[in-house]
N, C-alpha and C positions, 0 to 999 in steps of 0.2 A: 531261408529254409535250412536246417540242422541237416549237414551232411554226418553219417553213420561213421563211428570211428573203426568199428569191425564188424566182419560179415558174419554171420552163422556159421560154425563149421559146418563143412559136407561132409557127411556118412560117406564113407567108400564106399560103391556095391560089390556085394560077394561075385566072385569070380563065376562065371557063367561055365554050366558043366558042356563039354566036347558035342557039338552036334544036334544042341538043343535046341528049339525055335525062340527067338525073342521078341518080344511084343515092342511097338515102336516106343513105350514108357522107359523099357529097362534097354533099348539101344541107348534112349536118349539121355539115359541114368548114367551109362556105362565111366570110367574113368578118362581122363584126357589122351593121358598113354595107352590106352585098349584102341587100336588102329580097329579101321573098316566102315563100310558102307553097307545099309541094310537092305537085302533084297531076298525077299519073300521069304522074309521072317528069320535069314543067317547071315554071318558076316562074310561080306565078299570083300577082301584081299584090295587097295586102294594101289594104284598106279603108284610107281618111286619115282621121285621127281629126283630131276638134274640140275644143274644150276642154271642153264638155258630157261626150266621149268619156270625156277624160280625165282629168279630175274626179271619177265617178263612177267607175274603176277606183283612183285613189288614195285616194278615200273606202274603197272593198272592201276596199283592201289593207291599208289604217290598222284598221279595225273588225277582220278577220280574224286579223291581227297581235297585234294587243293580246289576245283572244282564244286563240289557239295560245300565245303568251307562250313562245316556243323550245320549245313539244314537237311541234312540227310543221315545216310548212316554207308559203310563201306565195311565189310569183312573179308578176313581170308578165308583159308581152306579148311578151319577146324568149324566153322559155325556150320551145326546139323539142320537139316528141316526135313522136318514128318510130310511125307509126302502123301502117306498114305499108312492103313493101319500096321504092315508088315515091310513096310518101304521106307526107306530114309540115305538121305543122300548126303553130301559135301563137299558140293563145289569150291572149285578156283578162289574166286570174287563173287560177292554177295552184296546187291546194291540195293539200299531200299529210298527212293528217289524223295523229296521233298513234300512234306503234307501225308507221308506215308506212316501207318501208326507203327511207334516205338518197340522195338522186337521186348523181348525180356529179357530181365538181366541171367538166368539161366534157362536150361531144358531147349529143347527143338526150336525152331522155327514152323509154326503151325500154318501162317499165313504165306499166302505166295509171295515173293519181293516182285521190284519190278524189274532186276535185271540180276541175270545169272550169267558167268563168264566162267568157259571153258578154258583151258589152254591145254591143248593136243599134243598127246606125247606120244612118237613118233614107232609105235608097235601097233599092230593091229590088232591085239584085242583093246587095247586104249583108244584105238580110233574109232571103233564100232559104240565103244561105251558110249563115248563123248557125241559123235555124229548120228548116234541109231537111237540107242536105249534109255540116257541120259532126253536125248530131244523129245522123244514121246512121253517121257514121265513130266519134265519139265515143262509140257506143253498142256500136261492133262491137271497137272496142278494147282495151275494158273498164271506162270510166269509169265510177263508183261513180252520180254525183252530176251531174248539170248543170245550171248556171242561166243563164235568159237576163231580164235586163235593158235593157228597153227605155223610154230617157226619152223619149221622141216621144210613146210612148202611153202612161206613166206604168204601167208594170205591172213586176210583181218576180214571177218563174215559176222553180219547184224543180221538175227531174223526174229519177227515181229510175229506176237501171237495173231492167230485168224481162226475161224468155227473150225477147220477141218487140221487145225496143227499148226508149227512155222514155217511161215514163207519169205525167204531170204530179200532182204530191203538194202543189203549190201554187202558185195564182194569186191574187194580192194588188194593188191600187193603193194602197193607206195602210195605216196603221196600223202596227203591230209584230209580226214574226214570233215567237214570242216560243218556240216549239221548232222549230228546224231540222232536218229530216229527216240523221241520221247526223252531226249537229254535237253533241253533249251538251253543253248551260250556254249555246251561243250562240244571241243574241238578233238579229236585225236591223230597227231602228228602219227602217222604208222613209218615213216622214214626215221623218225627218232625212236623209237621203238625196235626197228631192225637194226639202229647205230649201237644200239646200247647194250642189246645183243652182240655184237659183233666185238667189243670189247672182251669179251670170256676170250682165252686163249684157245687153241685151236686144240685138237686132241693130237 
């Protein structure tokens, strides 16, 4: 098969005027550098990460990687999905499990994945996101699988879609996961996770 020597340029899109509503096309259009998450048609302002943040998401994404070993697919925090027509989101970690069909190579994520990964940053309108508002959209979407991770309070939490929302199938502070709810063969050290953490130096 003839791999492509160069892609198409992208059009930039024109700058969106203060206060205007965006349809989830032109979020999902938007530039790499134009920050935010879509909710109810405006840009809402994304949590700053720290390097605790971010540490523990390239942790996720090394372990799940190695793990999937190409029959799957693993994103960071910049992969969008259209939740909905004025809604759009971008999580942590974005899992789409084995036999799951091939996202595209641009625009949204149209289809639900089968695992979405939080990691909790430790203010309280970022906890309400990730444990309230985030859970019900991700739940009404179709998401298989969600996890939230939270280093402030040291816990590693599985919850599994069910008709009325998710219902948590694992709460852990140590130890080793060692069967993942719809991951078969993966294990998650949550002990090496908090070790690797604990390497950033102290403030």
């Amino acid at each position: 098969m003839a791999v492509p020597t160069a892609w198409p340029p992208l059009l930039e899109p024109a700058p969106t005027p203060p206060g205007r509503a965006l349809s989830i096309e032109e979020w999902a259009g938007l530039g790499e550098d134009e920050p935010g998450e879509l909710v109810g048609g405006h840009l809402e302002i994304e949590e700053v990460a720290d390097a605790t943040h971010e540490l523990c998401v390239t942790w996720l994404i090394r372990v799940l990687g190695a793990w999937l070993a190409g029959r799957g697919f693993v994103f960071g925090s910049e992969l969008k999905m259209a939740l909905g027509p004025n809604r759009g989101r971008k999580a942590d970690v974005v899992v789409l499990l084995p036999g799951a069909k091939a996202p595209p190579r641009r625009g949204a994520l149209h289809e639900p994945p089968d695992v979405v990964i939080e990691v909790v940053t430790p203010t309280p309108r970022d906890e309400r996101r990730d444990r309230v508002e985030k859970m019900s959209e991700y739940a009404r979407f179709g998401v298989r699988f969600y996890w939230l991770v939270d280093p402030a309070l040291g816990s590693f939490e599985i919850f599994e879609r069910a008709p009325a929302g998710f219902t948590q199938v694992v709460a852990v502070t140590e130890g080793t996961i060692d069967c993942v709810p719809g991951c078969d063969g993966l294990a998650v050290d949550v002990d090496a996770l908090w070790a690797e953490l604990a390497r950033l130096r102290a403030e």
